[in-house]
C-alpha positions as CSV (number, residue, x, y, z in Angstrom):
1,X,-19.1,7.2,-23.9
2,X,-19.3,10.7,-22.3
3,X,-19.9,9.0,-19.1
4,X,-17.1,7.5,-19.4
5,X,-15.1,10.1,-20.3
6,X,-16.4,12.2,-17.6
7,X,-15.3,8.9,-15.4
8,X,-11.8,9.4,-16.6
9,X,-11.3,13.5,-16.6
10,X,-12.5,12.8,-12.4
11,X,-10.1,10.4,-11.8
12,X,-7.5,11.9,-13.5
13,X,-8.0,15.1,-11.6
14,X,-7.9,13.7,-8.2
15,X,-4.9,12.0,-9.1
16,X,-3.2,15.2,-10.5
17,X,-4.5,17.0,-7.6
18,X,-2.8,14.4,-5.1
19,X,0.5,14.1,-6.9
20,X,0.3,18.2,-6.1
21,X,-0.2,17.9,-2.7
22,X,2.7,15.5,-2.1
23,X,5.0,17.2,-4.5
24,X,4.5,20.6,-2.3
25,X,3.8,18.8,1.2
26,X,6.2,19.7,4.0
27,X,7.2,17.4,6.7
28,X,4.9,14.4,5.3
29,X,7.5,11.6,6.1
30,X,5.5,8.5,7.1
31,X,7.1,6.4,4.0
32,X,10.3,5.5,6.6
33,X,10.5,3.4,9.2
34,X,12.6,6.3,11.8
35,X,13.8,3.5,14.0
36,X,16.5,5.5,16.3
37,X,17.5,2.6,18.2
38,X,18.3,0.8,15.3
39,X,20.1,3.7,13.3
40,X,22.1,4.9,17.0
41,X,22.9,1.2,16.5
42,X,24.4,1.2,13.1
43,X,26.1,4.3,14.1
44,X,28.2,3.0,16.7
45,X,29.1,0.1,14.7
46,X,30.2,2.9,11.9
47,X,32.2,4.3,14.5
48,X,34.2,1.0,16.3
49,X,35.5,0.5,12.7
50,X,37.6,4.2,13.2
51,X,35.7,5.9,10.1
52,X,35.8,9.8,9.9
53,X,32.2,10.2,10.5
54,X,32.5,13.6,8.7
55,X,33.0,11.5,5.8
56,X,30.2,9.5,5.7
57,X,27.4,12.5,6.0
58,X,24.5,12.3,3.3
59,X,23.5,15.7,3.4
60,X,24.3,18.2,1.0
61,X,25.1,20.8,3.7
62,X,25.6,21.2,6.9
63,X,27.4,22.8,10.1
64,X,27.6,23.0,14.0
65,X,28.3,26.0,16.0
66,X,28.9,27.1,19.6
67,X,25.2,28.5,20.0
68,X,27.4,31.1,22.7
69,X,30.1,32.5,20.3
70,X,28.5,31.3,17.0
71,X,32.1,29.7,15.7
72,X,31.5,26.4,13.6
73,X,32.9,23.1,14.9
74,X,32.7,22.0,11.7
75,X,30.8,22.1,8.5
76,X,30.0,21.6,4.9
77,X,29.1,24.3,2.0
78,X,27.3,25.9,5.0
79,X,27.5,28.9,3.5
80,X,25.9,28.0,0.3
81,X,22.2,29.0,-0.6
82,X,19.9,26.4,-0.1
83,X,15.6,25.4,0.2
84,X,14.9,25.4,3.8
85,X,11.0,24.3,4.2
86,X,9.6,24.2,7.6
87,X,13.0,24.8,9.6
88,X,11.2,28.4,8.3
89,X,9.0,28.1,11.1
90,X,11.8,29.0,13.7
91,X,11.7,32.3,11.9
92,X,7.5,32.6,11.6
93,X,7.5,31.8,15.5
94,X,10.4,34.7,16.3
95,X,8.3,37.5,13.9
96,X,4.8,35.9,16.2
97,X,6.5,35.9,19.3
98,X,7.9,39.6,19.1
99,X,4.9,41.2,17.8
100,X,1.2,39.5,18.9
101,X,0.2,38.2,22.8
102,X,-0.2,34.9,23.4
103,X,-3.5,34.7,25.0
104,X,-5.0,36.8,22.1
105,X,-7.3,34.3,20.1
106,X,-7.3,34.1,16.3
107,X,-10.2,33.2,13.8
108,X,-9.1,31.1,11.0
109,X,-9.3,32.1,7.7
110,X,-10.4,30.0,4.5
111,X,-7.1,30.8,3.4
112,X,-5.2,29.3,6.3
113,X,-7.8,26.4,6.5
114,X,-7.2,25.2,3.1
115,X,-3.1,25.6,3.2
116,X,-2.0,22.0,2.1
117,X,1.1,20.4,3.5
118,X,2.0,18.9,7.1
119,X,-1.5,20.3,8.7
120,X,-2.2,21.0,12.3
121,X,-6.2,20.4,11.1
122,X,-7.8,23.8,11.2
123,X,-11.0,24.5,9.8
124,X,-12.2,28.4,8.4
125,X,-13.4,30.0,11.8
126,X,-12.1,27.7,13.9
127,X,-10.5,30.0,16.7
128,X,-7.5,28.8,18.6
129,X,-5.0,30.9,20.7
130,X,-1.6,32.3,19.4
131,X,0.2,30.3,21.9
132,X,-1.8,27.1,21.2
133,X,-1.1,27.9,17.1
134,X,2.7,28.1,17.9
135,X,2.4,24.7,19.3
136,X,0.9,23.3,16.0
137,X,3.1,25.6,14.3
138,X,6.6,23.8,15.9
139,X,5.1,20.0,17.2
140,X,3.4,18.8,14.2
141,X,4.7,21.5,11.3
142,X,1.5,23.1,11.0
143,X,1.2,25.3,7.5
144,X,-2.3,25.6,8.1
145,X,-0.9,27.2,11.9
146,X,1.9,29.4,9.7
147,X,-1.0,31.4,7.4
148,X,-3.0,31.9,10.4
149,X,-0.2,33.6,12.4
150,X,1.1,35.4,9.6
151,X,-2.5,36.9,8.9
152,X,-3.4,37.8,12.4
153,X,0.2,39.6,13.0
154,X,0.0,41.2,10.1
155,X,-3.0,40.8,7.5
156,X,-1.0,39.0,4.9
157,X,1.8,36.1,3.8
158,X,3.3,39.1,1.9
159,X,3.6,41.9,5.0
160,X,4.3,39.0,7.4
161,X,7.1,38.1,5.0
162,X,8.2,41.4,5.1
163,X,8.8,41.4,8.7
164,X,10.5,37.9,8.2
165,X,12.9,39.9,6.1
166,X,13.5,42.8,7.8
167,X,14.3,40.7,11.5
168,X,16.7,38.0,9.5
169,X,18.6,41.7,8.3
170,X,18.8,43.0,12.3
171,X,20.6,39.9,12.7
172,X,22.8,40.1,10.0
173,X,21.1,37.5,7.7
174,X,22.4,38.9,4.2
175,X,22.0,35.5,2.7
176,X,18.7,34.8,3.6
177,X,14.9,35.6,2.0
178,X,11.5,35.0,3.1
179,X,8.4,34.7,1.1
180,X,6.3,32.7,3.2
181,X,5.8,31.4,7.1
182,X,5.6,27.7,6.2
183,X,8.8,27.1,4.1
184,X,6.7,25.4,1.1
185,X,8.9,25.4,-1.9
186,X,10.0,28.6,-4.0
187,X,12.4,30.1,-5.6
188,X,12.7,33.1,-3.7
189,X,12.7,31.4,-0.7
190,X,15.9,30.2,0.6
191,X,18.9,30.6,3.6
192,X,22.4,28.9,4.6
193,X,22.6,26.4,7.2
194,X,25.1,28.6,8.9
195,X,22.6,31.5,8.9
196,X,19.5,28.7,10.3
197,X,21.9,27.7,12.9
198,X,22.3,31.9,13.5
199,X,18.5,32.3,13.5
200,X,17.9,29.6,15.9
201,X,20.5,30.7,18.7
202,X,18.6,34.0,18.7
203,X,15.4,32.6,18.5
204,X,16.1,30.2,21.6
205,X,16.6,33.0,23.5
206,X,12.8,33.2,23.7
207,X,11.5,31.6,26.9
208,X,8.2,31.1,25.2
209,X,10.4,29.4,22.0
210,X,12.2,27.4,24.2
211,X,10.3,25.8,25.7
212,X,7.7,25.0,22.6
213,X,11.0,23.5,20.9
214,X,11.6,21.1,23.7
215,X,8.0,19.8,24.4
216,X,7.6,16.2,23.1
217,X,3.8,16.2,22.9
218,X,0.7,19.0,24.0
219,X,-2.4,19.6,24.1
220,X,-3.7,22.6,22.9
221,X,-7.4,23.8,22.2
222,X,-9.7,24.6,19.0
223,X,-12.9,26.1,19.7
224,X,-12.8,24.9,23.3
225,X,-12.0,21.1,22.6
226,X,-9.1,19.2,23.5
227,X,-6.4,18.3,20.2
228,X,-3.5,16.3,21.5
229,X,-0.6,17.1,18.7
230,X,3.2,15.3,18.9
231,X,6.1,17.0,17.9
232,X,8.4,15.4,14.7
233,X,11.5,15.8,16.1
234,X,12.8,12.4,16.2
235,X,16.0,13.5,18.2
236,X,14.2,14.8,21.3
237,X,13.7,12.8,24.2
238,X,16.1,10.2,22.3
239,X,19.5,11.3,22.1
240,X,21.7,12.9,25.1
241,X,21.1,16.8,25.6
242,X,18.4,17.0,23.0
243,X,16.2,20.3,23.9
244,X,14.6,21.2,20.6
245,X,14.2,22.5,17.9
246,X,12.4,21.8,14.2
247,X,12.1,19.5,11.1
248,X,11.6,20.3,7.8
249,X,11.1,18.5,4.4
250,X,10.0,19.6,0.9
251,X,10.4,18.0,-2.5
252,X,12.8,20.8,-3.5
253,X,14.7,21.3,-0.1
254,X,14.8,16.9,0.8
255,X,15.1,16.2,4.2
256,X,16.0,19.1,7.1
257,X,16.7,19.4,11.0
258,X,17.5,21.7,13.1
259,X,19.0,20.1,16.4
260,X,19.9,22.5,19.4
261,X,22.4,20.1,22.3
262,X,23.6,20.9,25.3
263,X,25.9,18.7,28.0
264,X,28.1,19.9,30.0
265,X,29.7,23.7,29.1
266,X,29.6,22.8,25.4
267,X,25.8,24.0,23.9
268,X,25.3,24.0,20.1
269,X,23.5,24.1,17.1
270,X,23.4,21.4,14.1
271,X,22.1,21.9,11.2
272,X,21.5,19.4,8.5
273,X,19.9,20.3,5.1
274,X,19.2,18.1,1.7
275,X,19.4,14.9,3.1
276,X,18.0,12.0,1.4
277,X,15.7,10.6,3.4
278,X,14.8,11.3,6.9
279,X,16.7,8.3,8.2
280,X,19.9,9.6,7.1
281,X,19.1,12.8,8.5
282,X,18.7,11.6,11.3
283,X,22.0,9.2,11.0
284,X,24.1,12.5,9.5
285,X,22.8,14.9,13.2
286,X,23.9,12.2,15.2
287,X,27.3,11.7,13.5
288,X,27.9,15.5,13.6
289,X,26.8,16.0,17.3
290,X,28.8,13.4,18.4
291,X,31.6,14.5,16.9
292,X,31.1,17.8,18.2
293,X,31.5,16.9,22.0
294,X,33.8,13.8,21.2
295,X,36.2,17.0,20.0
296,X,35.8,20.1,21.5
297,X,35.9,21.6,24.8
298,X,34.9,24.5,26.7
299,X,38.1,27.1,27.9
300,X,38.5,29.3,29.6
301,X,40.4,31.8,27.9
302,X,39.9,34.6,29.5
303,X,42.3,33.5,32.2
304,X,45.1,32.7,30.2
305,X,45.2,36.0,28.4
306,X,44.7,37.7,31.7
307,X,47.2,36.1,33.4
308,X,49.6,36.8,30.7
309,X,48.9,40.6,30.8
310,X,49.6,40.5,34.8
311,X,52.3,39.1,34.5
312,X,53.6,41.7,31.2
313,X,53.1,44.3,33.8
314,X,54.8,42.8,36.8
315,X,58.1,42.8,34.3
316,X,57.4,45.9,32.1
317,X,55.2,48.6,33.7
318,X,57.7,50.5,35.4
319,X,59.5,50.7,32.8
320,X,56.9,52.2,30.9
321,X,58.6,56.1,29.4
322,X,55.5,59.0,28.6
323,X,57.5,62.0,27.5
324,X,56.9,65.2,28.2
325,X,54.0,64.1,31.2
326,X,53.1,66.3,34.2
327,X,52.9,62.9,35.9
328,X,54.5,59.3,36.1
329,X,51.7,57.3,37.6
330,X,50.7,55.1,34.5
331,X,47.4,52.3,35.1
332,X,46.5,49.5,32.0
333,X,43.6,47.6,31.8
334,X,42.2,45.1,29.2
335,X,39.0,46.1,27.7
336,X,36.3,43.5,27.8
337,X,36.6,40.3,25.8
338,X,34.1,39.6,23.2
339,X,34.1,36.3,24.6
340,X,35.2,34.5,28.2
341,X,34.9,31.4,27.0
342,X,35.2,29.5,23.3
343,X,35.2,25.9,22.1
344,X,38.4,24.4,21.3
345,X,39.3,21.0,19.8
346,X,40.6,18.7,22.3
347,X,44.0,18.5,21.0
348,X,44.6,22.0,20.4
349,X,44.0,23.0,23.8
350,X,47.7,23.0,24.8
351,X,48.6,25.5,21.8
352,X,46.9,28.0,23.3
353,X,49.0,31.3,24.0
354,X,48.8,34.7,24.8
355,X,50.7,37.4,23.6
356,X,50.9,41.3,24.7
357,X,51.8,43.8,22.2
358,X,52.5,47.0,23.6
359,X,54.9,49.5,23.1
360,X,57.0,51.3,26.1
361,X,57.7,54.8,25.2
362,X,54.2,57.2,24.6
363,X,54.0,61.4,24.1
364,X,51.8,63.1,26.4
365,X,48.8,64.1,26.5
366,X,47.3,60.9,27.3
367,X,43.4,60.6,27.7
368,X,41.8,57.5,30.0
369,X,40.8,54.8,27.7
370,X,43.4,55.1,25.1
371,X,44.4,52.7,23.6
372,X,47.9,51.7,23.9
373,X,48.5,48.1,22.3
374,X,46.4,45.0,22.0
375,X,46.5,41.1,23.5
376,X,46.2,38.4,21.4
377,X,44.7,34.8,21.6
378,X,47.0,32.5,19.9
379,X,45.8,28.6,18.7
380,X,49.3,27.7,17.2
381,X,49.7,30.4,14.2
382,X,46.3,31.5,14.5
383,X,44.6,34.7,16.2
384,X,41.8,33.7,18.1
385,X,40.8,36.6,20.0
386,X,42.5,39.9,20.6
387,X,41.5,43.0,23.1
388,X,42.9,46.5,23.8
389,X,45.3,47.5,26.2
390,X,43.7,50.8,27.5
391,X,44.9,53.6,30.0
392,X,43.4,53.3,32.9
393,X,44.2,57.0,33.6
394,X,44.7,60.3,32.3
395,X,48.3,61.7,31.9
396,X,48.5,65.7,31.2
397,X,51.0,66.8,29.0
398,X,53.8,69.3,31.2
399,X,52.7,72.9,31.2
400,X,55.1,76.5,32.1
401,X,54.4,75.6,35.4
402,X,55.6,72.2,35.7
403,X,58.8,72.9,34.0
404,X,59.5,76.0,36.1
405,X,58.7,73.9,38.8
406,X,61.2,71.0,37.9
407,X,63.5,73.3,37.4
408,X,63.3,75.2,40.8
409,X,63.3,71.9,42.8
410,X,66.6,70.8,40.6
411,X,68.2,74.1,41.6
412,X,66.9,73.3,45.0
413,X,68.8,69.9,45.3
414,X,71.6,70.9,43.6
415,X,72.1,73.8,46.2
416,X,71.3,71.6,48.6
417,X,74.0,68.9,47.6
418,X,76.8,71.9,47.1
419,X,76.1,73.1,51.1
């Protein structure tokens, strides 16, 4: 009898313990059948039919952005607080990149070793690069790769968690919050897809990042042997202008990717949280980046606002009135655009318009760089983009000397005009 209830506490433990281990894993996906020929397939039959494919996304939230000016294409509650698991990584890799060297090697600890989850495989004293740990860390979702990095950068989860937080608030993360570098469940851990998509346009300004993000498979080194490792993004290498960037799935936070795309002028980020199942994820970043450049284009905008303010002067600069100047040379300039170039939806592109807003009559003194009125962008009603109108030189105000010298040369001509 005892033996048999020591039969049944065993069994019942292991089964507890596994139930665990899947309810917290991240990135353990290998219940679906990811056939992308098959979904692309069912996509474009979705599409011959003329359905809004904004209508038929399964995840909860989601957005694309211009990765250049940050402006969303289109989204949905992407600014709503949401579970995130390993698209946390993008973060873990920024914090490693900007504070360790890559060739530095790092002993795992019994910590790291026994992190559950999507696993790159480490063992306690195993010791394996930074750079080769960043590879497990973004291929194959490694948690055990997350705790190692944290602890070597900086000794803990909870300091390396700390300088999570304090880079998402230099980039102007206020709805974000880190409390660990793998992105397995919590409360406390949590961002917006719009703020991911932020994240990730910094983060792929990192060479190193970059180019991690956009490797399909690797082979990186543990105690001097060989590990071959794939990466789980099911996009790259599969659809059109692919180039990274990371997965993610948790119980809490469902299915997750992170998708940067590039072709032609148009580069972007799409990000997709709480889907389903990882086929619809992959169906819903599709749908969304096809939209995306099906849509929008590239302008050039700064030429139509320039052009507009050359040709405001041609008509209005000389008739330009500072009262009371020692001097009627007058030189405006636009100050720099925040942007050159922004996305625009196809049929929009003709309501572009600039207008010039300046006034014609100014009181000297006048210092260079004033600013004397503003240009605006204009997509139908809206402003798009605006930028001062700035003097280009000083203009003194008149002193006692100037008026006594206007004076003198009016008596001059007038005497003049009377012999």
């Amino acid at each position: 009898m005892n033996n048999f209830i020591f039969k049944f506490i065993l069994v019942f433990s292991i089964f507890v313990f596994c139930f665990n281990l899947y309810s917290f894993a991240d990135d353990i996906e290998q219940d679906e059948d990811n056939n992308f020929k098959l979904i692309n397939s069912e996509i474009t039959s979705e599409t011959s039919t003329n359905v809004d494919p904004l209508s038929t996304i399964n995840s909860r939230a989601y957005v694309v952005i211009d990765r250049n000016t940050h402006m969303v294409l289109c989204g949905k509650n992407e600014n709503e607080t949401r579970k995130m698991a390993s698209t946390t990584k993008i973060m873990t890799a920024t914090v490693v990149l900007e504070n360790t060297n890559l060739n530095d090697i790092v002993t795992v600890s019994k910590k790291a070793a026994g992190t559950g989850g999507s696993r790159l495989g480490l063992k306690t004293n195993d010791k394996v690069s930074v750079l080769d740990l960043l590879y497990g860390l973004l291929l194959c979702s490694g948690n055990d790769a997350a705790v190692a990095l944290a602890e070597f950068t900086c000794g803990s989860i909870e300091e390396f968690s700390k300088l999570m937080n304090e880079k998402a608030k230099t980039l102007g993360l206020t709805n974000t919050n880190f409390v660990t570098p793998h992105g397995l469940d919590s409360s406390e851990h949590y961002t917006t897809a719009y703020e991911l998509a932020v994240l990730t346009c910094y983060a792929l300004q990192n060479d190193t990042f970059l180019k991690i993000v956009g490797t399909k498979n690797y082979t990186i080194t543990i105690n001097g042997y060989p590990k071959s490792i794939n990466n789980t993004n099911e996009l790259l290498g599969n659809l059109d202008g692919v180039y990274g960037v990371k997965t993610g799935f948790t119980n809490g936070a469902n299915r997750c990717l992170v998708t940067s795309c590039k072709r032609g002028d148009l580069d972007i980020i799409c990000v997709v949280l709480g889907a389903d199942t990882k086929n619809f994820r992959t169906k819903d970043s599709i749908k969304l980046i096809n939209y995306a450049f099906s849509n929008f284009s590239i302008v050039n905008v700064k030429d139509i606002i320039y052009d507009e303010f050359e040709f405001w002067k041609l008509k209005n600069l000389s008739n330009i009135n500072v009262n009371k100047a020692s001097c009627t040379q007058i030189s405006l300039n636009l100050s720099t655009l925040k942007y050159d170039y922004i996305p625009v939806r196809n049929n929009e592109i003709s309501d572009l318009y600039a207008y010039i807003d300046c006034n014609l009559f100014f009181e000297a003194p006048l210092n260079t760089n004033d600013v004397l009125g503003k240009a605006y962008l204009y997509n139908g009603d809206d402003i798009v983009l605006e930028c001062d109108i700035v003097l280009g030189n000083s203009i003194p105000k008149k002193g006692i000397f100037d008026y006594f010298s206007s004076f003198f040369y009016d008596f001059k001509t007038i005497v003049s005009f009377s012999i």
